[in-house]
N, C-alpha and C positions, 0 to 999 in steps of 0.2 A: 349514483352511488350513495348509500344510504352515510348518515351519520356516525352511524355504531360500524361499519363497514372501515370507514378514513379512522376511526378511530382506533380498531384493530391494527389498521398498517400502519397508522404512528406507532402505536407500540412498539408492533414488529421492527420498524426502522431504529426505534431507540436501542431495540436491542441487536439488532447489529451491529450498530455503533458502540455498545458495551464491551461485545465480545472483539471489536477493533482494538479497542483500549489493553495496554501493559496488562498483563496476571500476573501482580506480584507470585513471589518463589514463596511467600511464606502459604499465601492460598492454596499453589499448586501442591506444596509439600502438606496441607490440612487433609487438600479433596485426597490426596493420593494414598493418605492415611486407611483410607477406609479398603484398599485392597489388604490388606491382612488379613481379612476375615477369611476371605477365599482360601489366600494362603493358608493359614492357620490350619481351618477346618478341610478344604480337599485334600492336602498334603497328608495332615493328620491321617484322612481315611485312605488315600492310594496308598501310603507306604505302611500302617500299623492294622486296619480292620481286619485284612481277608488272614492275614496270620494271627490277630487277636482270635476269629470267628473257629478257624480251623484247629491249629494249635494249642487254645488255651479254653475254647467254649465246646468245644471237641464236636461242630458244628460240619458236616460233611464239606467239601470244595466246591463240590456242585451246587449242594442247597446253600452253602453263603455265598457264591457266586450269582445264582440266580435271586437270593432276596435281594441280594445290591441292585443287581440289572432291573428289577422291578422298580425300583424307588426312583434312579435313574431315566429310566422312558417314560414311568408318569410323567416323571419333571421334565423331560425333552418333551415330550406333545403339550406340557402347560405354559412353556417356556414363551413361545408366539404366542398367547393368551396375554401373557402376562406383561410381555415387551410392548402389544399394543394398546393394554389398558392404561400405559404408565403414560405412552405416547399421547393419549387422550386426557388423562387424570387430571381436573381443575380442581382448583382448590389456592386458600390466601397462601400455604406453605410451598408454590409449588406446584407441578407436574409429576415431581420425581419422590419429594420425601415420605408423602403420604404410604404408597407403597414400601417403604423401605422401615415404616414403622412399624407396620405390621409384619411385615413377615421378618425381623431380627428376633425377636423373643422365642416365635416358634423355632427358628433356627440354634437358638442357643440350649433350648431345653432336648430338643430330638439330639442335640451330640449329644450332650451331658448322658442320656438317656440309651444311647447306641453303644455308649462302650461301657454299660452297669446290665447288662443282661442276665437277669437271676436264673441263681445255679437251678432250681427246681422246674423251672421250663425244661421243655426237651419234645423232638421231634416236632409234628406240626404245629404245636405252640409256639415254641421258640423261632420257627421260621418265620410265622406270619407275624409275629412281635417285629421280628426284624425287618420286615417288611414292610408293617406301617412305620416304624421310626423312620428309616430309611427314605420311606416315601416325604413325611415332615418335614425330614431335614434338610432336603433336596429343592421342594418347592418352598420352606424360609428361605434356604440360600438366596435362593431366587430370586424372590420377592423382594430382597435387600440386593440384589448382585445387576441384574437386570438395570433400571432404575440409577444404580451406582454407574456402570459402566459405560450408558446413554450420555450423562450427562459430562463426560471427558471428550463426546463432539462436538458438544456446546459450551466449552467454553470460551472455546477462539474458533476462527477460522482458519488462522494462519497458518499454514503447513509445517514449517518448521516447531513454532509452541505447541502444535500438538504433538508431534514426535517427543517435545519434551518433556509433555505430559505422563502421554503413554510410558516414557523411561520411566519418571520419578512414579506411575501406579506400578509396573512391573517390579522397581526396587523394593518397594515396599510389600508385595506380592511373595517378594523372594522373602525380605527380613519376617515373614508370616510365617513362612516354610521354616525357616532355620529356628526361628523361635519352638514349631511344635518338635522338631527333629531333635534338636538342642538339650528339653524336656524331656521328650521320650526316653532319646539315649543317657543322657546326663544325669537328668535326675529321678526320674520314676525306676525307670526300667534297670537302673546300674546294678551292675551284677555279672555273675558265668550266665545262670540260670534268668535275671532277672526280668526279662522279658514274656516271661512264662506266666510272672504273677498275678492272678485276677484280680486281686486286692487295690495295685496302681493302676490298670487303666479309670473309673473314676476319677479318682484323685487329678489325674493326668487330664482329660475331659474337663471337668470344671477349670482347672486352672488355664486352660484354653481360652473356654467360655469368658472368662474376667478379660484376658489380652484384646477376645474379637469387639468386646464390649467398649472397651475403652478406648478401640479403634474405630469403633464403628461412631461414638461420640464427636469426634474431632473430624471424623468425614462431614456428619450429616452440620454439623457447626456450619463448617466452608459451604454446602453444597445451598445452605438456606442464607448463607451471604450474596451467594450470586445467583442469585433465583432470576435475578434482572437479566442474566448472561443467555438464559435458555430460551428455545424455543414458546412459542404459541402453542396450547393443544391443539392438536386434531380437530377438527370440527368433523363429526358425526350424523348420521341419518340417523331415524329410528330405530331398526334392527341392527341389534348390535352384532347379531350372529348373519348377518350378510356383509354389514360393515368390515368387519372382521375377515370373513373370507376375501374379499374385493380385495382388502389390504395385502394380504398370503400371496393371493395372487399377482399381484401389481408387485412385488417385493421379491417373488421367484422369477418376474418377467426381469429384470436385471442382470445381466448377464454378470458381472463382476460378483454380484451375490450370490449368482448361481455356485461358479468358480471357486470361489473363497469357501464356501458354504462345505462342497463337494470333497473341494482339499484339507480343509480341518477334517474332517469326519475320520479321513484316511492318516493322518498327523494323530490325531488321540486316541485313536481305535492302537496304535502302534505304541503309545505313551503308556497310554491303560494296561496293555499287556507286560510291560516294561517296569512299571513302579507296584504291579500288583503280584509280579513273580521275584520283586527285589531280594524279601527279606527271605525266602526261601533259596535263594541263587546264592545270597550270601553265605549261606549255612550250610547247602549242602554240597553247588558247584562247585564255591572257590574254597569250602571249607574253612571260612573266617571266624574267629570266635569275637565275643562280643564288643571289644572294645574295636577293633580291626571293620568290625562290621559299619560300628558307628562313628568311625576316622571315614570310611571308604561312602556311606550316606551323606554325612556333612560335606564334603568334600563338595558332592556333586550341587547340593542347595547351597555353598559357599561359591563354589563357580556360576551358579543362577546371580546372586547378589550382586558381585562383581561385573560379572559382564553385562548387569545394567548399562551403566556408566560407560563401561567400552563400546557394548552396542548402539546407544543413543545415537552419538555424534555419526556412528560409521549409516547408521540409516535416514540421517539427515542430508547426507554428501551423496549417497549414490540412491538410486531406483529403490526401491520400497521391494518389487520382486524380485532384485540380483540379491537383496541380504537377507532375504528368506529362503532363496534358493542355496545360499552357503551357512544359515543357520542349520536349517534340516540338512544338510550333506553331512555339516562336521558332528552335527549330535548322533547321526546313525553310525558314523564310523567312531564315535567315539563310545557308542554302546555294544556295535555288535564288532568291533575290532578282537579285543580281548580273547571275546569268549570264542569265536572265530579261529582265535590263535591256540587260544587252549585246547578246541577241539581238534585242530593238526597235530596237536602235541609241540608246538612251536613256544611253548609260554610253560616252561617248567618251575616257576617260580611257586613256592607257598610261604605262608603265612605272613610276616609282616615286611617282609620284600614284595610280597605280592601284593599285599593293600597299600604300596604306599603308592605304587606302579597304578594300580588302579583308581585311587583319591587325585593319583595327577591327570588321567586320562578323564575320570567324570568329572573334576573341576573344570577342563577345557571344553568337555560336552554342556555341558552347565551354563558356560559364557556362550556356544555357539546355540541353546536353546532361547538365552535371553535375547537375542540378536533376532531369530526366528521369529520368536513370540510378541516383540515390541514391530516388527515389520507387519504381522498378520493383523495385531489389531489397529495402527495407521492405514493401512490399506483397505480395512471395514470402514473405519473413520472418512474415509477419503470418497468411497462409493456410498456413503452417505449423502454428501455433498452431490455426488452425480447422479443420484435418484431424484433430489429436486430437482436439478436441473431439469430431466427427463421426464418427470413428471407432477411438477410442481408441490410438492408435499414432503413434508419431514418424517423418516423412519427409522431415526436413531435407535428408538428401543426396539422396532420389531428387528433390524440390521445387527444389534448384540443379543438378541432374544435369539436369532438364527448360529452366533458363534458360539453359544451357551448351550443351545440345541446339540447343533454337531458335536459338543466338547463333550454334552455328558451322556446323551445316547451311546458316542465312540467309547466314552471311558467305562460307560455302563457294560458294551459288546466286550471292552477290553477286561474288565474284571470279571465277567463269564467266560470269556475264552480263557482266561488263565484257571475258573477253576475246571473249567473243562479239561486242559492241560495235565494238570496235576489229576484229575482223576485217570485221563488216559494213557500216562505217561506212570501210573502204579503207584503212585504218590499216599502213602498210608494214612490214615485219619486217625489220628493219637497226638498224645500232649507231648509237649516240645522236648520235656524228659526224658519221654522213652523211645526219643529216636534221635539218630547218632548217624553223622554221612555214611556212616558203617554200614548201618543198618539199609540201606540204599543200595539195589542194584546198580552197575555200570551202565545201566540201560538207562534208567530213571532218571540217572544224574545227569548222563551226556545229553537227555535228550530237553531237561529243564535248561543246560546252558543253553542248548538250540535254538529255544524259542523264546530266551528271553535277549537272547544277543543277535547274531544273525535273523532269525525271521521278521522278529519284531521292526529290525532297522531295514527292513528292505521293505518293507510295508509302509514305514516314515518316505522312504522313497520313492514309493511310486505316490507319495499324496505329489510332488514334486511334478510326476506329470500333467496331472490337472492344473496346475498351478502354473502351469504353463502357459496356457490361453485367456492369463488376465491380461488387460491393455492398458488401463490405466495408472499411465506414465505420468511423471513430475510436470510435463509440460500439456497433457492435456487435462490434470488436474487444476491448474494453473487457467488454464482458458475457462473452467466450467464455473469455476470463483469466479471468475471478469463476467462470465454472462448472466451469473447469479446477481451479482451488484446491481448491471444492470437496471437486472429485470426489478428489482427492490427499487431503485431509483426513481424507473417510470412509471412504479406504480404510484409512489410517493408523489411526483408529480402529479399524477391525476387526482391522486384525493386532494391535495392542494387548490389544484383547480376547480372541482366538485364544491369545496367549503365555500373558496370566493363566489360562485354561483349560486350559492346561498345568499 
């Protein structure tokens, strides 16, 4: 065994030993910092763009539907690109930051730039403007998200601190959400009409951009303190485009990633549909006006925040897939119950009887998606760990490159299905002005609650059966860490013994 060989698995061994070691709470709370940008910025665009693009840019449902979906599946096919490059990335800062430098600025500039769409485009222009931004903003995301999300496997081993990791990124994930919600409804948009105004989305955009900045600062602070905590790169053949495929491949061969991989797709394909037919559902189904609309949003991003903290602890005590199995149960019933009800005519309630009913029902869907959502990415976290085992190699980034994949190709399908939706469902292409639930066949309307309540939640349910056939339980996550130690130990030994026979 070569010199520079023992000298690598010293490394490695120190840094196991790192990631052994206490993470204090002010770290975890630093690293965990840096999910608000996600927050901020998807949230921003699932619940404000496609009604920005339609209602206020008077941009068809279809063609803003389909420029999203493009920017979307570019960035789902760059995403493994970009997960394995980060997995390999040397450099003195790191594996992980270098990427995340670059792609934050592109990512700040493509929002700011996504919701100022000048009035003088129109038709093909406007679409493919929207579709390179779109495309920009999607792979910055990335390029900072990816990178970000890797390194919350590396920072311990320990099963439980990583759950409580996962909580305090998801808390902050939500406090992202509510922040751009908050702004939206609160202060830009406040108004009967004010939603309608193209003068505030800008305004509302940049002020985003400041918050994801100032969060993405105090991630990448933590993330270059514990740089000791992470993995070794990758080691690499020549061809990076063989290299690369081998990895794809070796990363699908996982059954657990398979799994996971298969049931998010079917989970955000159902979400996408859901937060991109919101603000339209609000308006024309339940007939909410604006203040009602934005009690019955927060509501749902304040039960996300909250059920952090409640879901942590409950996904630390029981299996990883019984509280994903009762996160998606209680958020489908708690999205498609309502409208469900409405549509029997069993829910005769309007206006602020009816949004208070509904702000308690999404608040409790809210807490059952935080519960979901901190299960799905501990259980990526966890088949992390059993990818080394099984094949001796670390693929934290290409293993969130793949939950990033599934999230935004689904969410990409889901903001096409919805503007498909609304084109097939009669849904008119005018400014928010001059349409009134009035103006709304019975057909239109009943059929927008359909698909954004009932369908969408039975679709969240069948990701449930795929999710079915994960295996990896608490105790044989538990044996694959002991065979992993192990196997660190005896290698350690051997370079030990290799030096003295020097």
């Amino acid at each position: 065994m070569s010199r520079g060989t023992a000298e690598v698995e010293t490394d490695a061994r120190a840094r196991a030993d790192e990631r052994a070691r206490r993470l204090p709470i002010g770290v975890t709370a630093a690293y965990a910092a840096g999910a608000a940008i996600d927050g901020v910025m998807s949230n921003a665009l699932n619940v404000f763009i496609l009604f920005y693009l339609t209602s206020v840019c008077g941009v068809s449902a279809i063609s803003a539907g389909a420029a999203l979906a493009v920017g979307l599946a570019v960035d789902a096919v760059a995403d493994p690109l970009l997960g394995a490059l980060s997995d390999g990335w040397r450099s003195p800062l790191g594996r992980r930051l270098p990427p995340m430098l670059c792609g934050l600025p592109v990512a700040l500039v493509a929002f700011a730039l996504i919701f100022s769409l000048p009035a003088r485009l129109d038709g093909s222009a406007q679409i493919s403007v929207l579709a390179v931004l779109s495309i920009a903003l999607r792979i910055g995301v990335s390029m900072f998200n990816l990178p970000y999300l890797a390194v919350g496997a590396e920072l311990s081993d320990d099963h439980d601190v990583r759950s409580r990791i996962m909580t305090w990124r998801w808390g902050f994930n939500m406090i992202g959400a509510l922040v751009a919600i908050a702004l939206g409804f609160g202060v830009f948009f406040r108004g009967a009409n004010g939603i309608a105004r193209p003068g505030a989305y800008p305004w509302f955009a940049v002020t985003l951009d400041v918050v994801a900045l100032a969060a993405a600062a105090v991630a990448m602070a933590a993330i270059f303190a514990t740089r000791g905590r992470q993995h070794l790169p990758n080691r690499r053949g020549r061809s990076l485009v063989r290299t690369l495929y081998a990895e794809f491949r070796e990363v699908f061969a996982s059954h657990s990633f398979r799994v996971l991989f298969f049931g998010a797709i079917l989970f955000f394909v159902s979400q996408g549909v859901t937060l991109s037919l919101g603000l339209h559902t609000n308006r024309y189904f339940w007939r909410l006006d604006a203040g009602e609309t934005e009690q019955v949003t927060l509501a749902y991003f304040a039960g996300l925040l909250v059920g952090a903290p409640l879901a942590g602890p409950i996904v630390k005590r029981i299996e990883r897939r019984t509280a994903l199995f009762v996160g998606i149960g209680g958020l489908a019933l708690a999205q498609g119950g309502p409208a469900a009800l409405r549509l029997s005519g069993l829910l005769p309630l309007e206006g602020g009887h009816l949004a208070w009913l509904l702000a308690g029902v999404l608040a409790c869907g809210g807490a059952f998606m935080s519960m979901a959502a901190i299960a799905f990415m501990s259980m990526m976290a966890d088949a992390a760990d059993e990818h080394e085992h099984l094949y001796g190699t670390r693929r934290e980034g290409l293993y969130f490159a793949g939950w990033a994949f599934a999230g935004k190709a689904a969410h990409g399908a889901g903001t096409l299905i919805a503007g498909l939706i609304l084109q097939l469902i009669g849904f008119p292409s005018m400014t928010a002005g001059e349409i009134s639930p009035a103006d709304l066949s019975p057909h239109t309307v009943e059929a927008l609650g359909f698909f954004y309540g009932p369908a969408a939640a039975a679709l969240a349910l069948l990701g449930t059966v795929v999710l079915r056939w994960y295996r990896l339980d608490r105790a044989t996550h538990r044996s694959v860490l002991a065979a992993l130690h192990l196997r660190r130990r005896d290698i350690m030994v051997k370079c030990a013994a290799a030096e003295v026979g020097r």
